[in-house]
Backbone of each chain as nested JSON, in Angstrom:
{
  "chains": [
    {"id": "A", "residues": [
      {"number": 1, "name": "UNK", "atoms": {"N": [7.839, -114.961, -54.783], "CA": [8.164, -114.519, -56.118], "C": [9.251, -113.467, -56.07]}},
      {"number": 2, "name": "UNK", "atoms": {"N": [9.067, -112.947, -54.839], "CA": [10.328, -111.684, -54.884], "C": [11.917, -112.277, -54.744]}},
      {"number": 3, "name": "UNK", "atoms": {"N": [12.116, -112.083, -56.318], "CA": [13.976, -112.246, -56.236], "C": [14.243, -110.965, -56.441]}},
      {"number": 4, "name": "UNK", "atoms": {"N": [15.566, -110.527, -55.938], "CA": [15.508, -109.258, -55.988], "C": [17.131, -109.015, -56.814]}},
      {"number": 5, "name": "UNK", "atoms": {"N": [17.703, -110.473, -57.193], "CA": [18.931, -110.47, -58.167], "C": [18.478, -110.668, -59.566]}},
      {"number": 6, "name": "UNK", "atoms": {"N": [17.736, -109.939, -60.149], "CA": [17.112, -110.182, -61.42], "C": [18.12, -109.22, -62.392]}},
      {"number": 7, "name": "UNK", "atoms": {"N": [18.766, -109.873, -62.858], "CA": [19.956, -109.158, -63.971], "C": [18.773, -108.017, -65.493]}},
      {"number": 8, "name": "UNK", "atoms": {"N": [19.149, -107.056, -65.512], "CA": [18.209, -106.425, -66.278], "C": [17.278, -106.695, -67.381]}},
      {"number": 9, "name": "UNK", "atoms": {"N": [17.779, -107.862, -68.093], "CA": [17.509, -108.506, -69.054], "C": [15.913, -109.487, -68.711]}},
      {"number": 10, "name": "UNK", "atoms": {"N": [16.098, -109.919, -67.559], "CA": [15.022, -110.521, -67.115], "C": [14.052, -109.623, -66.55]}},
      {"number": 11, "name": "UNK", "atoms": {"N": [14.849, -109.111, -65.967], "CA": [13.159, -107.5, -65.228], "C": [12.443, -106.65, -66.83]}},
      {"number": 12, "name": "UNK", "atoms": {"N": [13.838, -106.857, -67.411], "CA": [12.901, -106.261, -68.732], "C": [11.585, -107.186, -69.203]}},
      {"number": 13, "name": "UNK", "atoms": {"N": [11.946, -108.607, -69.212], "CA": [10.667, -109.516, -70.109], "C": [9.849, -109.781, -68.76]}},
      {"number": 14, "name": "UNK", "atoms": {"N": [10.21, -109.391, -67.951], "CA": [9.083, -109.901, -66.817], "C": [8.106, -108.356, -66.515]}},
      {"number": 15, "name": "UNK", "atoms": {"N": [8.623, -107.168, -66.806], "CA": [7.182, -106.079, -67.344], "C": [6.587, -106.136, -68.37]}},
      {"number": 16, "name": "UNK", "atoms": {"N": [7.586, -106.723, -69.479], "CA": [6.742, -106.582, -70.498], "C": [5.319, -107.73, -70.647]}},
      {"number": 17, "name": "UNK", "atoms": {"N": [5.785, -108.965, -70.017], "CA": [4.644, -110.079, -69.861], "C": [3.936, -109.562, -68.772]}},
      {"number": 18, "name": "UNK", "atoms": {"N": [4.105, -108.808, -67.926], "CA": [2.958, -108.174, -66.984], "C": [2.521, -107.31, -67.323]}},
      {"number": 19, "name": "UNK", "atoms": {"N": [2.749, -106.316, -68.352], "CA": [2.046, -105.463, -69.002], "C": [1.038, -106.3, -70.475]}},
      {"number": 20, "name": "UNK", "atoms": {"N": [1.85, -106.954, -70.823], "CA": [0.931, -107.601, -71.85], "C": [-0.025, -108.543, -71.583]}},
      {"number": 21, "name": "UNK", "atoms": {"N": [0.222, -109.407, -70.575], "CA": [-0.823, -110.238, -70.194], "C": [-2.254, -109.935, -69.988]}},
      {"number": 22, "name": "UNK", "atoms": {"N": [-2.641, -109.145, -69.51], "CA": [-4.021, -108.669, -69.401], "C": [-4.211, -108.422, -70.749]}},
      {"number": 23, "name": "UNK", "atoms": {"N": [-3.335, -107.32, -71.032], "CA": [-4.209, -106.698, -72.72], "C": [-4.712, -108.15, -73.792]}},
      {"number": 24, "name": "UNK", "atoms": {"N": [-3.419, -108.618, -73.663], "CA": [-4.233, -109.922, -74.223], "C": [-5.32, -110.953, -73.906]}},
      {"number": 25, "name": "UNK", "atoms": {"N": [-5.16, -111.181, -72.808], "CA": [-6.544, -111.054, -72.208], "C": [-8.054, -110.594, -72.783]}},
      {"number": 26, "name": "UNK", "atoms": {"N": [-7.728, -109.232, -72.943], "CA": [-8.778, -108.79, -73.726], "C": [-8.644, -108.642, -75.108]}},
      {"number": 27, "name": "UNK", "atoms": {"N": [-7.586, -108.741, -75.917], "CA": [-7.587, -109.258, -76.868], "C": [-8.334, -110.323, -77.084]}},
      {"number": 28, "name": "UNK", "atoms": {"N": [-8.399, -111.47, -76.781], "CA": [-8.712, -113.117, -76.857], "C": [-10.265, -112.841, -76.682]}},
      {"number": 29, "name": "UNK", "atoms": {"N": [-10.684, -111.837, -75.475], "CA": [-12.142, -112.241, -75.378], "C": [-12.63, -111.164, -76.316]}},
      {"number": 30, "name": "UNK", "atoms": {"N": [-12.659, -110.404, -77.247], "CA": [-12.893, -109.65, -78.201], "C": [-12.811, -110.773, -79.533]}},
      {"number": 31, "name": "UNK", "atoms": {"N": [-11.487, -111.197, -79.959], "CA": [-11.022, -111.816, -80.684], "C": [-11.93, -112.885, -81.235]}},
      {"number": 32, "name": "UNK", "atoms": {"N": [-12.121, -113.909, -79.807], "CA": [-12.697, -115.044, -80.235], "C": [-14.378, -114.57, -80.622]}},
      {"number": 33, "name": "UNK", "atoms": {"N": [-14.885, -113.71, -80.198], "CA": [-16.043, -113.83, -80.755], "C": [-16.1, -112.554, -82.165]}},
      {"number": 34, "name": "UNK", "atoms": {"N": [-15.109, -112.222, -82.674], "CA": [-15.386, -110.826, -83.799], "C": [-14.475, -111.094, -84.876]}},
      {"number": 35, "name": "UNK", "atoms": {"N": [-13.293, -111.854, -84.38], "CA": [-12.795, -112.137, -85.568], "C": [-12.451, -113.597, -86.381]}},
      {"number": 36, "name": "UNK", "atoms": {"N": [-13.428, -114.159, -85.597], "CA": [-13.202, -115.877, -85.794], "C": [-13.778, -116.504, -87.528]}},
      {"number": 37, "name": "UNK", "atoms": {"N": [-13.205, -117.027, -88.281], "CA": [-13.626, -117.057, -89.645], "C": [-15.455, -117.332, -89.404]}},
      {"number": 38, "name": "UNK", "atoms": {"N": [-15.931, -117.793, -90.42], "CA": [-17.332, -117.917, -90.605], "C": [-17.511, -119.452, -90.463]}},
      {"number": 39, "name": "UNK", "atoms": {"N": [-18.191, -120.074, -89.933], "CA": [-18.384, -121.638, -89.853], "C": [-19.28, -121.58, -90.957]}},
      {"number": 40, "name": "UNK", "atoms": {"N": [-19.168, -123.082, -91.429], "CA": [-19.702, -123.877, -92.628], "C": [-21.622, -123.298, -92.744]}},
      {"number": 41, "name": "UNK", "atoms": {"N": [-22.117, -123.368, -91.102], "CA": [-23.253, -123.218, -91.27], "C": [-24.057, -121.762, -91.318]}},
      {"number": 42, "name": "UNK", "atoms": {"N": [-22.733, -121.126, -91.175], "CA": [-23.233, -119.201, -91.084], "C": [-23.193, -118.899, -93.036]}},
      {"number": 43, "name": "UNK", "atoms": {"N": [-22.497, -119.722, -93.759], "CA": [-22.076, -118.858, -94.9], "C": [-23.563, -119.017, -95.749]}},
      {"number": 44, "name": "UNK", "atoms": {"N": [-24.686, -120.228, -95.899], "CA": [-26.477, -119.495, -96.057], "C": [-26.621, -118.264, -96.032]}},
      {"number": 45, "name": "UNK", "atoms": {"N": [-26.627, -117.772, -94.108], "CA": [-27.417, -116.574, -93.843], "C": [-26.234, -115.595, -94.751]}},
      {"number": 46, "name": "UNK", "atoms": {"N": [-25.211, -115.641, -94.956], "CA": [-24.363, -114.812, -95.481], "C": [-24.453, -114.512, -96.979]}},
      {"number": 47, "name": "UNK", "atoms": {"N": [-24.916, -115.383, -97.65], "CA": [-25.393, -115.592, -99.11], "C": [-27.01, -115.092, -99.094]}},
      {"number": 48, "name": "UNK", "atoms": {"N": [-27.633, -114.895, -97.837], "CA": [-28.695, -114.201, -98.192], "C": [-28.965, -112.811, -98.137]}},
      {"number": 49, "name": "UNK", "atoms": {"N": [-27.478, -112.55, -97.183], "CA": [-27.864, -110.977, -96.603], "C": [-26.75, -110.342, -98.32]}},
      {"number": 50, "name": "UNK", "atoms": {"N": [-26.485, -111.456, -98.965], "CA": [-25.295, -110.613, -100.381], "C": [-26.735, -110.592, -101.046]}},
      {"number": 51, "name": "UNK", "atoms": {"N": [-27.907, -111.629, -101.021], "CA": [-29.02, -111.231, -101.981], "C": [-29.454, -110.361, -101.815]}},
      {"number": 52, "name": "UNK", "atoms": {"N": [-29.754, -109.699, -100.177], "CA": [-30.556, -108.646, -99.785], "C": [-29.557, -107.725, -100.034]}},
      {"number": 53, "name": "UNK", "atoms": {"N": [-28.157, -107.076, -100.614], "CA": [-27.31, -105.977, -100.884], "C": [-28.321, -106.277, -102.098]}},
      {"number": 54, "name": "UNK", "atoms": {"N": [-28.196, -106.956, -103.545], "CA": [-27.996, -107.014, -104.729], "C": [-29.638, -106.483, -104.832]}},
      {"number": 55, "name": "UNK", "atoms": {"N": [-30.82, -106.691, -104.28], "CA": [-31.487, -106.884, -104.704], "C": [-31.874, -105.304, -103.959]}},
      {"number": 56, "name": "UNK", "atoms": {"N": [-31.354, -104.541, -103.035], "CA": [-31.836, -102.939, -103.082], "C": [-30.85, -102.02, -103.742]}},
      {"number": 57, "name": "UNK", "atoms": {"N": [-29.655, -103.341, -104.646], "CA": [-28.845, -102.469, -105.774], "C": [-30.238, -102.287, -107.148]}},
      {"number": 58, "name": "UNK", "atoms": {"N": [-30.965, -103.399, -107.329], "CA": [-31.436, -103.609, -108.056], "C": [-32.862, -102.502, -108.007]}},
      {"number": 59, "name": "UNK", "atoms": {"N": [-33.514, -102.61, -106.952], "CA": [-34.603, -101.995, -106.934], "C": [-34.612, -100.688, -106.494]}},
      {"number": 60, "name": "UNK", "atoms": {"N": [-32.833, -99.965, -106.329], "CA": [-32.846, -98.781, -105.889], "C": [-33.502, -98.519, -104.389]}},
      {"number": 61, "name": "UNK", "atoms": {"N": [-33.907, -99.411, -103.641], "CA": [-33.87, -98.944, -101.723], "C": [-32.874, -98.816, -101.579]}},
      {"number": 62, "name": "UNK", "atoms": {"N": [-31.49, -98.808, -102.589], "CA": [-30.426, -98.508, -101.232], "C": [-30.338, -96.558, -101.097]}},
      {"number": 63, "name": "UNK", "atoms": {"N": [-31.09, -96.335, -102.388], "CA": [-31.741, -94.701, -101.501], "C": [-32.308, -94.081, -100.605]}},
      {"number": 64, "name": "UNK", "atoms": {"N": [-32.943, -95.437, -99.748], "CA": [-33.416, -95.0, -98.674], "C": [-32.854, -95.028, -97.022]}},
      {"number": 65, "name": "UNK", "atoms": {"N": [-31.513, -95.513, -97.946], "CA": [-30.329, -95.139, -96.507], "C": [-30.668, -93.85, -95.949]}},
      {"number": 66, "name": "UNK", "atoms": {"N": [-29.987, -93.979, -94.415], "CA": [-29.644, -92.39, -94.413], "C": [-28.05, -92.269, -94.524]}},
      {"number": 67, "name": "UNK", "atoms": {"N": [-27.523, -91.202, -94.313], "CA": [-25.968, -90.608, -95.09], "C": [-24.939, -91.293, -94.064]}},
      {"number": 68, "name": "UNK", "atoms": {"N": [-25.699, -91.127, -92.998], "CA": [-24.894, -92.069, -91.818], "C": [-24.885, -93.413, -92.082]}},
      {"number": 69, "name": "UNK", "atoms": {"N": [-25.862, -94.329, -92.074], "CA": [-25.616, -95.542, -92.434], "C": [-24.924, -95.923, -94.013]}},
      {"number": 70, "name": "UNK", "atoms": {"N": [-24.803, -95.291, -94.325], "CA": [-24.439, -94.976, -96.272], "C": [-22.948, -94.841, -95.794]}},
      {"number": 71, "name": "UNK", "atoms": {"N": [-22.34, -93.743, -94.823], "CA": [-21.025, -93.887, -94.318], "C": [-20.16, -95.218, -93.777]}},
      {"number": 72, "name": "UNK", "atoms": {"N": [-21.004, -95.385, -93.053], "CA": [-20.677, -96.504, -91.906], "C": [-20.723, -98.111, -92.854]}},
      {"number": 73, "name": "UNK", "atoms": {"N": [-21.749, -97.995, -93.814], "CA": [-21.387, -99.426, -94.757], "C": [-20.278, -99.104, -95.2]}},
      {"number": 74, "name": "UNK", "atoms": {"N": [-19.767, -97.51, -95.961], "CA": [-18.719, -98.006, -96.649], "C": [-17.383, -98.014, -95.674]}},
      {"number": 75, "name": "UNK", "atoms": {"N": [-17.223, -97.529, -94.491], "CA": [-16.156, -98.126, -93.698], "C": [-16.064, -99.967, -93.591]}},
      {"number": 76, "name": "UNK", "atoms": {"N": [-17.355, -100.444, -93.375], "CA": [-17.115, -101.738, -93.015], "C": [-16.538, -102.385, -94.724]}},
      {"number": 77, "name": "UNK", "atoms": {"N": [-16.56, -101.438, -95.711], "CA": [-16.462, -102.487, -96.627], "C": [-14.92, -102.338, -97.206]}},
      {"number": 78, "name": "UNK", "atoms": {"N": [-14.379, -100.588, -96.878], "CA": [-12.943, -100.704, -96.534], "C": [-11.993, -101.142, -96.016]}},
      {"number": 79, "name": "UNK", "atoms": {"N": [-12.656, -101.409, -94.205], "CA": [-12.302, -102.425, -93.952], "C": [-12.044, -104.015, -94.712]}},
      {"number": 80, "name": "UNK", "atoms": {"N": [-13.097, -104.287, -94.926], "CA": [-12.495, -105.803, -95.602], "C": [-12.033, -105.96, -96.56]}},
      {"number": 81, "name": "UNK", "atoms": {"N": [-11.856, -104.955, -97.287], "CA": [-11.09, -105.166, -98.443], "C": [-9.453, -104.341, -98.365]}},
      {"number": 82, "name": "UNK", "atoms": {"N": [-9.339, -104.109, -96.989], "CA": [-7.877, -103.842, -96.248], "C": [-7.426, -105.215, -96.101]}},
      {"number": 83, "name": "UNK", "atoms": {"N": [-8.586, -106.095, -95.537], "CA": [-7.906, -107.534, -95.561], "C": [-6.964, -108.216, -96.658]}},
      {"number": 84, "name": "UNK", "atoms": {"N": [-7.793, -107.518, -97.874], "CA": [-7.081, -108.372, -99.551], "C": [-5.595, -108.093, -98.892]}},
      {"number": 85, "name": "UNK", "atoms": {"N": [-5.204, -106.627, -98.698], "CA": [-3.582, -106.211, -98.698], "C": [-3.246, -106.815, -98.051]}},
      {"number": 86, "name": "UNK", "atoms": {"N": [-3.493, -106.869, -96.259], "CA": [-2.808, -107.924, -95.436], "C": [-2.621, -108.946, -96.138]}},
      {"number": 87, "name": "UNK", "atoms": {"N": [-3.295, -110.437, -96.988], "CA": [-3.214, -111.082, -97.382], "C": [-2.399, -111.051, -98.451]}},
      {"number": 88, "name": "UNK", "atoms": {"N": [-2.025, -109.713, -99.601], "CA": [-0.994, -109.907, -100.247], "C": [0.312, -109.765, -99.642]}},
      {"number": 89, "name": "UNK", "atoms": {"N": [0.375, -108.61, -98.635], "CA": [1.523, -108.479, -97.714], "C": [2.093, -110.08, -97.265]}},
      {"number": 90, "name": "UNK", "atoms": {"N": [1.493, -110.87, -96.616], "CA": [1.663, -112.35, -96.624], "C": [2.071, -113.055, -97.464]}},
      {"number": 91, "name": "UNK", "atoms": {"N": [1.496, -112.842, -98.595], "CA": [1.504, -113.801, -99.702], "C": [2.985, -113.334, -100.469]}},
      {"number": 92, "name": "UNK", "atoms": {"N": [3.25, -112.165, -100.836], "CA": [4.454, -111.639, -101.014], "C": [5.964, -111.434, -100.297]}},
      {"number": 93, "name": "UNK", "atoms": {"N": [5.485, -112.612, -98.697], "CA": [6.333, -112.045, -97.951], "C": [7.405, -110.702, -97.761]}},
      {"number": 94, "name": "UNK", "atoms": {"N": [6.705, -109.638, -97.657], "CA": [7.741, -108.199, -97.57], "C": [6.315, -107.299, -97.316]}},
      {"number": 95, "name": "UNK", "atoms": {"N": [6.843, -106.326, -96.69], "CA": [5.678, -105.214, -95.929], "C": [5.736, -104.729, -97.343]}},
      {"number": 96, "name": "UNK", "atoms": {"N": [6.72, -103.698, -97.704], "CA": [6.521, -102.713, -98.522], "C": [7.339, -103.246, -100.11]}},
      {"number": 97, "name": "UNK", "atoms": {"N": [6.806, -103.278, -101.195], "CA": [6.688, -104.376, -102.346], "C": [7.407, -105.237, -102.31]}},
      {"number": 98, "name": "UNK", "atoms": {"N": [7.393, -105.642, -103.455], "CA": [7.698, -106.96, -104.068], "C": [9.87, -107.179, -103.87]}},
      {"number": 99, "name": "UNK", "atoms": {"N": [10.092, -107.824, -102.75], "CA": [11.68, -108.612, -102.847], "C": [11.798, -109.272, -103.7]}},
      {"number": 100, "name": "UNK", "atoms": {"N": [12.263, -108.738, -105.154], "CA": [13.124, -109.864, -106.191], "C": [14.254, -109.082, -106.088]}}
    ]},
    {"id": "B", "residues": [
      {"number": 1, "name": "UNK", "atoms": {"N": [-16.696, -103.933, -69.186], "CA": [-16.091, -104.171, -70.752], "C": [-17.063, -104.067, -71.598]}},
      {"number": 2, "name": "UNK", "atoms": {"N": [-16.887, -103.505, -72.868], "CA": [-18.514, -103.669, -73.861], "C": [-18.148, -104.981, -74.242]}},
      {"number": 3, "name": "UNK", "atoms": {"N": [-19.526, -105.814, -74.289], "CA": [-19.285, -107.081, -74.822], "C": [-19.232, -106.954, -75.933]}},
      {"number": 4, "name": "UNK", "atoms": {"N": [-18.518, -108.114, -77.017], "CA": [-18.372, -108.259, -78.043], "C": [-19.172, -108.085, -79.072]}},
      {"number": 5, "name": "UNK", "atoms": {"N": [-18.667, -107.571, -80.085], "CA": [-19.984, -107.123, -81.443], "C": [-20.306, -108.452, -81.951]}},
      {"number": 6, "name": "UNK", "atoms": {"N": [-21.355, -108.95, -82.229], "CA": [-21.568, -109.904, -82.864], "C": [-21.334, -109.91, -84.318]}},
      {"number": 7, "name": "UNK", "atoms": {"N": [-20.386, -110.11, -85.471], "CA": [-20.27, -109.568, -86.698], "C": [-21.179, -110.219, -87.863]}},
      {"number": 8, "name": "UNK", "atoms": {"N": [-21.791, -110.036, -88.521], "CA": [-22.329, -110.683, -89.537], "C": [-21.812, -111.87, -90.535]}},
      {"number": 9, "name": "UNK", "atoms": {"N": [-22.408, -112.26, -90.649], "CA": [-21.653, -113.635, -91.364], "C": [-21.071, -113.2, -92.894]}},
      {"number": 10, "name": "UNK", "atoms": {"N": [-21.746, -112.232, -93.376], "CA": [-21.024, -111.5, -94.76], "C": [-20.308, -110.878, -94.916]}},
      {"number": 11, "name": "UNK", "atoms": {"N": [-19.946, -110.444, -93.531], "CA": [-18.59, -109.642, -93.385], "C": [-17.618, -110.343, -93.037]}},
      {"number": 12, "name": "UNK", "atoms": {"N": [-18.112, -111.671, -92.679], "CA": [-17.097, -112.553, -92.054], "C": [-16.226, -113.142, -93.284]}},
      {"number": 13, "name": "UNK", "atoms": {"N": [-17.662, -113.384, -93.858], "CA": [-16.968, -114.18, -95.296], "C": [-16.468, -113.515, -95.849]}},
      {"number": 14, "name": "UNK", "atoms": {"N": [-17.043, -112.119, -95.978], "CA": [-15.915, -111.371, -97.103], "C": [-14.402, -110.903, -96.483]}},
      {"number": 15, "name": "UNK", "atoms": {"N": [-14.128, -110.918, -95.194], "CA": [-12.998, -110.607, -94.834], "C": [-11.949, -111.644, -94.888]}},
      {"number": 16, "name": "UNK", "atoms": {"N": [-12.315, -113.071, -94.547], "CA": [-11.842, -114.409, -95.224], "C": [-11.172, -114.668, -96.458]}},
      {"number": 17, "name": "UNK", "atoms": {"N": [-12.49, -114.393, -97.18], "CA": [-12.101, -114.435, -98.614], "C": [-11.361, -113.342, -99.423]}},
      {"number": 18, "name": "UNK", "atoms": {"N": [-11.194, -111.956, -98.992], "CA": [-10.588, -111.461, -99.521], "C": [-8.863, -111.321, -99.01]}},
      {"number": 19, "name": "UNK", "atoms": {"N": [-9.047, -111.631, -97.738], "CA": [-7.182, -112.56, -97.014], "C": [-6.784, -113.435, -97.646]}},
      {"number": 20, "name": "UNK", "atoms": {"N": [-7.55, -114.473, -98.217], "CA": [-7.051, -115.584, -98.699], "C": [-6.803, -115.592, -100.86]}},
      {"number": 21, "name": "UNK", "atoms": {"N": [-7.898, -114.152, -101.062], "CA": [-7.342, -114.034, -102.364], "C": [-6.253, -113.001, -102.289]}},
      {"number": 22, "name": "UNK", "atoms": {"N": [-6.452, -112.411, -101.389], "CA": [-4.635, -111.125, -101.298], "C": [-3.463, -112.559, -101.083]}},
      {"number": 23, "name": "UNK", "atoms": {"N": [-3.565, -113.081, -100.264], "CA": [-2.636, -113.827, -100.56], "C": [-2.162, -114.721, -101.446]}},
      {"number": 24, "name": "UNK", "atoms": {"N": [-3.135, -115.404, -102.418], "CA": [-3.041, -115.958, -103.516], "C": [-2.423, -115.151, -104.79]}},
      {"number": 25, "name": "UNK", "atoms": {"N": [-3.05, -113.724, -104.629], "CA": [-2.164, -112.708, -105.612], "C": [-1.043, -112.483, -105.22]}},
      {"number": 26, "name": "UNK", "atoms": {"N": [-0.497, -112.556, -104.324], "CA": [0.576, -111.898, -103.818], "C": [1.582, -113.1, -103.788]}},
      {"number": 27, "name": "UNK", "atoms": {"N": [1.324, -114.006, -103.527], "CA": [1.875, -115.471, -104.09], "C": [2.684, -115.382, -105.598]}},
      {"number": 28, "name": "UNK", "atoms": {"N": [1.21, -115.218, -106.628], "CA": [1.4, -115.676, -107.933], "C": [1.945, -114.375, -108.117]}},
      {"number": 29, "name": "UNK", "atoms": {"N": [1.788, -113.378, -107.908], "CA": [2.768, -112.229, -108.435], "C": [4.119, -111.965, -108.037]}},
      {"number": 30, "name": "UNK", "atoms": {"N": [4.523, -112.768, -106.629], "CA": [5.941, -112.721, -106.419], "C": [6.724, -113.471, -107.154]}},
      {"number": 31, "name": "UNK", "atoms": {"N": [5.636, -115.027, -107.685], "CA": [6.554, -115.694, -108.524], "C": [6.671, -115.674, -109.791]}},
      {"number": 32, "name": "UNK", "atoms": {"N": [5.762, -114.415, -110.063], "CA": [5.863, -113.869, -111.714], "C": [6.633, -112.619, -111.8]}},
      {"number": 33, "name": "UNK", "atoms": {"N": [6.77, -112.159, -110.622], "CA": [7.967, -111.051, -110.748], "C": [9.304, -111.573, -110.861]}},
      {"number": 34, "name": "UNK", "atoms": {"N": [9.202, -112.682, -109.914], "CA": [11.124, -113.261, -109.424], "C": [12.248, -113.663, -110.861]}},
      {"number": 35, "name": "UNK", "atoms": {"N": [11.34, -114.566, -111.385], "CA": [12.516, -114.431, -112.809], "C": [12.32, -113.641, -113.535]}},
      {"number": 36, "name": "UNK", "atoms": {"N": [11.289, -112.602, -113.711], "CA": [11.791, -111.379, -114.776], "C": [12.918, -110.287, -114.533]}},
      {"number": 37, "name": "UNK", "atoms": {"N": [13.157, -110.341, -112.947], "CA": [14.137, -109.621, -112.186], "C": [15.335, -110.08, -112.244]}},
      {"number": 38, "name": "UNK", "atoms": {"N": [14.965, -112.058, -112.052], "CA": [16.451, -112.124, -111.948], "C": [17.254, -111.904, -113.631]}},
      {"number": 39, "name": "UNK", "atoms": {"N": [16.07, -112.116, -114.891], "CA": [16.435, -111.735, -116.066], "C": [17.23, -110.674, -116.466]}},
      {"number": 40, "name": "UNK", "atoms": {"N": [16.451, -109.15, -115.989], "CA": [16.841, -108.316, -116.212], "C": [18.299, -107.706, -115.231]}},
      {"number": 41, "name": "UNK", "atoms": {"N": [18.363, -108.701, -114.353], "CA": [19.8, -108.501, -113.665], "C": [20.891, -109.486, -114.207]}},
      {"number": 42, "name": "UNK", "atoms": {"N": [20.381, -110.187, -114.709], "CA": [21.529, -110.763, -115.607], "C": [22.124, -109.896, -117.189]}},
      {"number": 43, "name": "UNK", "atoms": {"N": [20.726, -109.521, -117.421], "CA": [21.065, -108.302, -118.804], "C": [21.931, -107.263, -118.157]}},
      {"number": 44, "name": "UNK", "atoms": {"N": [21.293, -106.642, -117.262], "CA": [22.729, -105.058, -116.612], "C": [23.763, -105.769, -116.332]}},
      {"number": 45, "name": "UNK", "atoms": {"N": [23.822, -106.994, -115.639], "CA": [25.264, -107.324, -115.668], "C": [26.097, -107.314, -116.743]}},
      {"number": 46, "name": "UNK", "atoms": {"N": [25.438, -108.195, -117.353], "CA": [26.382, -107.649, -119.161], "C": [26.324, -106.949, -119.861]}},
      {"number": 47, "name": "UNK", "atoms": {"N": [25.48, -105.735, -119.713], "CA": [25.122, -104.511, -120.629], "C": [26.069, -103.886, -119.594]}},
      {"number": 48, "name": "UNK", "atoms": {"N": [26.569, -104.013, -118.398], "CA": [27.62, -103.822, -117.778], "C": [29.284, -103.995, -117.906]}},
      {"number": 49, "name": "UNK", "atoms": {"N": [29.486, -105.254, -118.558], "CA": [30.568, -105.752, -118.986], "C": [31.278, -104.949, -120.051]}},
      {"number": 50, "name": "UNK", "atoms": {"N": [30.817, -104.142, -121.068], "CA": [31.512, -103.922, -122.128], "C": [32.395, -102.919, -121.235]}},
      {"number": 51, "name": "UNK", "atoms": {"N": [31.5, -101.915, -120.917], "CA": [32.362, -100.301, -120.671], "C": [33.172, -100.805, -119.124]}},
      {"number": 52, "name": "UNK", "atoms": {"N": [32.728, -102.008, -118.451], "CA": [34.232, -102.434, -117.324], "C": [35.196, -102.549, -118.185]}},
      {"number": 53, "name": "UNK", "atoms": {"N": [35.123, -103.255, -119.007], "CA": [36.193, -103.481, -119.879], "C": [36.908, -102.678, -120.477]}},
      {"number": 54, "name": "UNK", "atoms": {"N": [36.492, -101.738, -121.048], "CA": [37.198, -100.606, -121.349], "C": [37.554, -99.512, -120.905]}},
      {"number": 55, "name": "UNK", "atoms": {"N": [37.138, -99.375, -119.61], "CA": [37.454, -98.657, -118.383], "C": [38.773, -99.448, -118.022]}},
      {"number": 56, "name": "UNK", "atoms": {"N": [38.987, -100.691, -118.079], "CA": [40.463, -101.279, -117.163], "C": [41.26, -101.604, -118.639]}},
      {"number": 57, "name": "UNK", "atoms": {"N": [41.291, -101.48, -120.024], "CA": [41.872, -101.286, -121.118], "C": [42.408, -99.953, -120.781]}},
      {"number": 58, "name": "UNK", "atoms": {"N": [41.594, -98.79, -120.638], "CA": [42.029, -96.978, -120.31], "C": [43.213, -97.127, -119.569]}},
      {"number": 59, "name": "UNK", "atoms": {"N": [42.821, -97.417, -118.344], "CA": [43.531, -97.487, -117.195], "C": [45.068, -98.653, -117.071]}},
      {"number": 60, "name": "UNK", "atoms": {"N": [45.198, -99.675, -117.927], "CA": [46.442, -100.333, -118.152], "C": [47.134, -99.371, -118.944]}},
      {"number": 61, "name": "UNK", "atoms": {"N": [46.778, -99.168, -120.244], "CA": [46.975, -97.776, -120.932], "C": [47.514, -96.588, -120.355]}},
      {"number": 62, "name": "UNK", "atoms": {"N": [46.869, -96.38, -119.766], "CA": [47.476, -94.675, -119.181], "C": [48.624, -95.417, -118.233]}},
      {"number": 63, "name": "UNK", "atoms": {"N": [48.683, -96.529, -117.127], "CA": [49.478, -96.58, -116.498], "C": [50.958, -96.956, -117.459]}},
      {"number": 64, "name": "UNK", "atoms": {"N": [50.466, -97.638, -118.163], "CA": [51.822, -97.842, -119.105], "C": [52.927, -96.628, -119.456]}},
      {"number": 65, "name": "UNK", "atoms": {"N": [51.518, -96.043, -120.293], "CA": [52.157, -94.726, -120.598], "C": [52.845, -93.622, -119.789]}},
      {"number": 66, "name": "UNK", "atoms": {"N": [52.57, -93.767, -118.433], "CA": [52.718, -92.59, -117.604], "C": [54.805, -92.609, -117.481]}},
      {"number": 67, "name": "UNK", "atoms": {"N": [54.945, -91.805, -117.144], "CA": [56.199, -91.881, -117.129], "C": [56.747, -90.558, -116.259]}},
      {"number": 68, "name": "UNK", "atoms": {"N": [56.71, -91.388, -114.884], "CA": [57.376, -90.654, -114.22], "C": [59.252, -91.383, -114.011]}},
      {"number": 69, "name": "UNK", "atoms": {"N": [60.028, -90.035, -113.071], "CA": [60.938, -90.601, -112.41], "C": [60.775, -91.364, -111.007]}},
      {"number": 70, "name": "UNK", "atoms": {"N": [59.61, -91.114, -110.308], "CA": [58.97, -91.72, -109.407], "C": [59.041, -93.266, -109.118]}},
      {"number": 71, "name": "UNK", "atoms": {"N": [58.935, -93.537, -110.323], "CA": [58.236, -95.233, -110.385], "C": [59.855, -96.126, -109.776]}}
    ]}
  ]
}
């Protein structure tokens, strides 16, 4: 593997794919199991755990959080609703507003 | 390595579904912005036109008038 006439241009993309290769690496094995959409047969249990939100909206247990878990839901729910923006960012093609 | 979080299926769905309605808004609002823009850039263009015009009326004007020995 050792050439040692590698014009700069090429030693440049050949660290950067040896530096990136691993990370992605672990990208992929994170990835495939945390961010993979929901299959046909998960979205049930998913429609039951939205009954079990609605129904300690309803009966008031969601007072019996503690302040920590009361935190930590509402990160996960910032999180996904960071997703909407990515998805308009997409949908609008342009990072920062609207190109007319 | 910590192994992977297993994520819930309601978070799954809701992160899905709310990518795929950001992008649906962001769709229908680029193409409900695009011709009101290109509208209102067609209006400044011609709410533009009068005073070009009479800016290069001034300016034939004054050059006419000027009167040097120069010229």
């Amino acid at each position: 593997m050792t050439s040692f006439n590698l014009i700069p241009k090429d030693a440049i993309l050949l660290t950067a794919v040896t530096y990136s290769k691993p990370r992605l690496a672990t990208f992929w094995y994170y990835a495939k199991v945390e961010l993979v959409p929901p299959t046909p047969a998960e979205i049930p249990t998913a429609i039951q755990s939205l009954k079990k939100i609605i129904n300690s909206a309803k009966t008031g247990s969601f007072k019996q959080l503690t302040v920590k878990e009361a935190l930590l839901n509402g990160l996960v729910a910032t999180e996904v609703w960071m997703w909407f923006y990515v998805g308009e960012i997409i949908g609008k093609r342009g990072i920062i507003g609207y190109d007319v | 390595m910590v192994p992977p979080v297993q994520v819930s299926p309601l978070i799954k769905l809701g992160r899905y579904s709310a990518l795929f309605l950001g992008i649906a808004y962001g769709a229908k609002r680029y193409s409900f912005l695009k011709p009101r823009e290109e509208e209102e850039r067609r209006l400044a263009a011609e709410a533009k036109k009068k005073p070009d015009e009479q800016k290069r009326i001034e300016r034939e004007l004054a050059e006419a008038q000027e009167d040097t020995i120069l010229k």
